[in-house]
C-alpha angles and dihedrals in degrees: 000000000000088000095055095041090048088043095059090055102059119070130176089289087059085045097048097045090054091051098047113020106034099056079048100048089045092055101050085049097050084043087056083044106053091036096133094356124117103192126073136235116243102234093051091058109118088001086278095159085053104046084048091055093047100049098045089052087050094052085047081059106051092034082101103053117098128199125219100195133104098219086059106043094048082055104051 
């Protein structure tokens, strides 16, 4: 149900802003952090936030697609 509810309330901007604007506002953040540090932050390691954000716009974007196909559908 919070999934659903949470899910209603998102559309393709949502989509698009976690895909573009996010990865770009968290690296300007980690690059303020780590200004005169040598040492690294944990969540930044292998770009992980990012790939997560992403992901999870990306999967905003394509929400909407559907698949005809009975390959696809057994499968999912």
């Amino acid at each position: 149900m919070v999934y659903e509810t949470f899910h209603d309330q998102t559309n393709l901007a949502d989509g698009w802003y976690q895909t573009r604007i996010l990865p770009v506002i968290h690296r300007r953040i980690c690059n303020v952090a780590l200004l005169g540090h040598s040492m690294g932050i944990y969540i930044t390691g292998s770009w992980k936030l990012p790939v997560i954000m992403v992901g999870f716009g990306m999967f905003l974007l394509f929400d909407r697609a559907t698949f005809h196909s009975r390959a696809i559908n057994r499968i999912a």
